[in-house]
C-alpha positions in Angstrom: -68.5 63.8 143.5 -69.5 60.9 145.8 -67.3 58.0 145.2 -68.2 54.7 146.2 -64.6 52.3 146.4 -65.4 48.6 147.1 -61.8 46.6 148.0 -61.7 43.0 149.1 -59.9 40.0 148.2 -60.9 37.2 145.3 -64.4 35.6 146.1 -65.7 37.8 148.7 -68.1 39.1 146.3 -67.8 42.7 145.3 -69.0 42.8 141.7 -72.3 41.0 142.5 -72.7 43.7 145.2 -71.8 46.7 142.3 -74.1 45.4 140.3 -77.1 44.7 142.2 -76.1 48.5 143.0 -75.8 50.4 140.0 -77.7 48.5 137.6 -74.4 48.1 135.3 -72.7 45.0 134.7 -69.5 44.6 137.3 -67.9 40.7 136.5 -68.8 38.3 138.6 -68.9 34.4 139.8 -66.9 32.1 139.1 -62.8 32.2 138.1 -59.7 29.5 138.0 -56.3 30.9 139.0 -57.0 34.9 139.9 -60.4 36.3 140.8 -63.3 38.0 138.3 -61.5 41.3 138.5 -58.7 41.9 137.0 -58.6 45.8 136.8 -60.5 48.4 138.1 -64.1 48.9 136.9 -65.5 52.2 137.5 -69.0 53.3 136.5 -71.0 56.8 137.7 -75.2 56.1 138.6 -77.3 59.3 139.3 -74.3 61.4 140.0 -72.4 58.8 142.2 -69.0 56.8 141.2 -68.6 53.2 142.2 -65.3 51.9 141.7 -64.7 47.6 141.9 -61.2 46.9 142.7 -59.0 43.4 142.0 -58.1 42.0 145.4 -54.7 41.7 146.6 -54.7 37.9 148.1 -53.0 36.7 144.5 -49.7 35.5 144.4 -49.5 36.3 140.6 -51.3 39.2 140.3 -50.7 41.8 143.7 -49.1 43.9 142.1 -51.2 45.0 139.1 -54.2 44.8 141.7 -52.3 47.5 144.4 -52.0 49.5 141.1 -55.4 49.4 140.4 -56.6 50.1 143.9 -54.1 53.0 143.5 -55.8 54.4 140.3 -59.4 54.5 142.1 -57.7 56.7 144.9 -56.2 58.7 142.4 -59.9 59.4 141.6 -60.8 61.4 144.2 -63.9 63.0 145.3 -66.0 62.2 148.6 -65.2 59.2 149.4 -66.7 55.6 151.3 -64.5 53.4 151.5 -65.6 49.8 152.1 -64.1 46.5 152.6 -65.6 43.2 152.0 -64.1 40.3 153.5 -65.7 36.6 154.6 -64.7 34.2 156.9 -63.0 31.0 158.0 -63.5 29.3 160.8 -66.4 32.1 162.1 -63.3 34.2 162.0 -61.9 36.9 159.2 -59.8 35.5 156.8 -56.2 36.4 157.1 -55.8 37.7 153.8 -58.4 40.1 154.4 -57.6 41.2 157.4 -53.8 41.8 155.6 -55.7 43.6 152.8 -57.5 46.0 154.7 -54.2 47.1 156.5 -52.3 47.4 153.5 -54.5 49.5 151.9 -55.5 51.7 155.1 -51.6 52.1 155.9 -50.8 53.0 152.4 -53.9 56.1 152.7 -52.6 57.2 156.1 -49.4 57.7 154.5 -50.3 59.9 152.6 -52.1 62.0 155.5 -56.0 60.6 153.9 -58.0 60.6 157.2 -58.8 57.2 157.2 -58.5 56.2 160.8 -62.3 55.8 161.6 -63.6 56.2 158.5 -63.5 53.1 156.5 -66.2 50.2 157.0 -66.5 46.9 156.7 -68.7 44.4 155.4 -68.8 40.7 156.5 -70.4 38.5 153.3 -71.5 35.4 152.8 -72.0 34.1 156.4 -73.9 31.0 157.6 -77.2 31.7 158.9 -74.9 30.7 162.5 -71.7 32.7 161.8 -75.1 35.4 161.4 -76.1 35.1 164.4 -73.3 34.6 166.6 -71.5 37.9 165.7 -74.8 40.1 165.5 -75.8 38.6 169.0 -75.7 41.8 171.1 -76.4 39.6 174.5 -72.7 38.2 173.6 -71.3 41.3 172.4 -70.7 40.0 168.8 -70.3 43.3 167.1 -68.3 45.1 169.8 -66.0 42.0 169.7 -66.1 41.8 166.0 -64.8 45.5 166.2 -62.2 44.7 168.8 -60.7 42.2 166.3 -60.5 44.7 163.4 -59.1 47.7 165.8 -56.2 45.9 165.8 -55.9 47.5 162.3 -57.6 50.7 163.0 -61.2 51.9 164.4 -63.8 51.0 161.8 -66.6 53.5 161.0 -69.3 51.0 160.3 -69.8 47.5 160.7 -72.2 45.3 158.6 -73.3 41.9 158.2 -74.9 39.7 155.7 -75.5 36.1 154.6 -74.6 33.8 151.7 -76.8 33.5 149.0 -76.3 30.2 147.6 -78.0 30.2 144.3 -74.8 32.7 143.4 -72.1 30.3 144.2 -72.3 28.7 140.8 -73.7 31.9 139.0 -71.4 33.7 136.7 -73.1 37.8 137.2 -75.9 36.8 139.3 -78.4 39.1 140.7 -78.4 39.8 144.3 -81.8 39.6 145.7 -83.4 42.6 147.3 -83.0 41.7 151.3 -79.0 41.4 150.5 -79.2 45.2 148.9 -81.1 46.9 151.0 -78.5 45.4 154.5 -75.8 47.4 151.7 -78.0 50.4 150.6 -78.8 51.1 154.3 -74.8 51.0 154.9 -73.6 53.3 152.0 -75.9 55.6 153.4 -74.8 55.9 157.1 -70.6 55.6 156.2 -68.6 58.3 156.9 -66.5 60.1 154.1 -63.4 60.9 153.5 -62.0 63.6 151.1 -59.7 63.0 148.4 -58.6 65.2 146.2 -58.4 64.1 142.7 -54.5 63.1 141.6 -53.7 61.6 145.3 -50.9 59.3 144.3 -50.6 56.5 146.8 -48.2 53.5 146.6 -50.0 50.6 148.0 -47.3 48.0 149.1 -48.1 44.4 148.4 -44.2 43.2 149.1 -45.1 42.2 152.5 -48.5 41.0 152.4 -47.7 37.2 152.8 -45.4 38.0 156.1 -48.9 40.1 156.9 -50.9 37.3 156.3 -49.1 34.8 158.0 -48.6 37.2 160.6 -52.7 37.2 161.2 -52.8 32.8 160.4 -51.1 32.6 163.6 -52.7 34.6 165.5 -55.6 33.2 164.4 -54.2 29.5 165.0 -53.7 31.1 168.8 -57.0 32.5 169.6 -58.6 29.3 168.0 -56.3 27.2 170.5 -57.6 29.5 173.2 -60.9 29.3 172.6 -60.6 25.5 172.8 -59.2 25.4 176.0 -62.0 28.1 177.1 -64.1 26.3 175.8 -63.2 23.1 177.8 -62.8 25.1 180.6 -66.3 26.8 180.5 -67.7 23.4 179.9 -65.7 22.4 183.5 -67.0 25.6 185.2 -63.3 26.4 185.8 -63.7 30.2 185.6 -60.4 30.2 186.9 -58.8 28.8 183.9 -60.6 30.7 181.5 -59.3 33.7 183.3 -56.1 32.4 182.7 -56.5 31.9 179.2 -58.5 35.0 178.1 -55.3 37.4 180.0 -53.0 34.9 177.8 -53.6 35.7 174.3 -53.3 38.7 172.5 -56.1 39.0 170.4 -58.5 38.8 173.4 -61.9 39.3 171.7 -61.3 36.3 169.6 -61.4 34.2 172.1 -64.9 34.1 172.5 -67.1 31.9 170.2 -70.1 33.6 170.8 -72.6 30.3 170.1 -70.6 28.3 172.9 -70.9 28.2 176.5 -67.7 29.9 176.6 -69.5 33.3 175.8 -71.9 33.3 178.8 -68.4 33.0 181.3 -66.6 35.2 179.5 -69.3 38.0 180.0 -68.4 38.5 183.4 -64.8 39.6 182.2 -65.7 42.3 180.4 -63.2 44.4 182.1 -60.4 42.2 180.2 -61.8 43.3 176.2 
């Protein structure tokens, strides 16, 4: 069977996604303290299984959420794997970006081909954090993916904007632009085949050195992209040179909107 398994954090909006989906009622909107999901949800459409999972960014409650996740692996079938994440700072939150390689990292162990195969889903963008990373004369997807290969090479890669008449909704209904941007996704993702009864142990122990871990870095490539920034401004190519080699995380140097982006295209060599 086709198995649809949705993971992302608190608030990044999974269940409004689910529903709009399947037709079935997946809780969402509003929550104090944890997020809407608290266990995993799991509902088969026309032959298809879509699992919601509890995200993994809670203090209080990673552990019954990696043992959720768990029991929608343990589900099997033909999977798509898809992560939902959002940003801060025009940048993937931390705690996503620790989700995503807990959970793939816990799969690879136990030999799931997951490398390649999972996707991603960027929600609830400004109409600018839209068009910066989907601006192809910047490179925003291929530097979008050069971010999140630092986990792993992502199968797909899709975007999609806040709808703000759900921020203060508790189940709101996603409206039909928004499901069709996910439809078209679900459609193109590579699988991956589970077989029913794959036990994995998804380790949540170290998801706030993880998380930390990706708060600096992003602390560094926004310091970077300031003095790029300034430097781009100055027409000191030089500097920026300087700079890009200098951190890590290269791609997120780049803010694509800024004049930082048009310099940096002629070091494409470096990303």
């Amino acid at each position: 069977m086709e198995h649809i398994i949705l993971i992302g954090d608190p608030g990044t909006g999974k269940s409004t996604l689910l529903t709009g989906l399947t037709g079935k009622p997946f809780a969402s909107g509003m929550s104090t303290g944890t997020g809407k999901t608290t266990q995993l949800q799991t509902e088969v459409v026309n032959g298809v299984r879509y699992s919601d999972t509890p995200g993994l960014d809670d203090a209080v409650t990673k552990k019954r959420a990696a043992e959720e996740i768990a029991a929608a692996v343990r589900l099997g079938g033909t999977v798509k794997l898809l992560f939902v994440v959002t940003l801060e700072a025009a940048r993937i939150r931390a705690g996503n970006m620790a989700t995503i390689r807990t959970v793939v990292d816990a799969l690879k162990e136990r030999e799931v081909r997951v490398t390649g195969k999972f996707s991603v889903l960027i929600n609830k963008m400004t109409p600018r954090e839209k068009a910066m990373w989907t601006d192809t004369a910047t490179s925003g997807p291929d530097l979008m993916r050069d971010i999140l290969n630092d986990i792993g090479p992502v199968d797909r890669l899709a975007f999609m904007e806040r709808v703000y008449a759900l921020e203060d909704a508790d189940n709101g209904k996603l409206p039909a632009q928004q499901l069709t941007v996910v439809r078209s996704l679900l459609t193109v993702m590579q699988t991956m085949d589970v077989p029913s009864g794959t036990s994995v142990e998804v380790k949540v122990d170290k998801i706030g050195e993880l998380t930390a871990a990706f708060e600096a870095e992003l602390k560094q490539t926004k310091a970077a992209h300031e003095a790029a920034l300034a430097a781009a401004k100055k027409g000191d190519s030089t500097l920026l040179l300087e700079i890009v080699r200098g951190v890590s995380n290269v791609a997120s140097v780049v803010a694509l909107a800024s004049p930082a982006a048009q310099v940096a295209r002629g070091f494409r060599s470096l990303f």
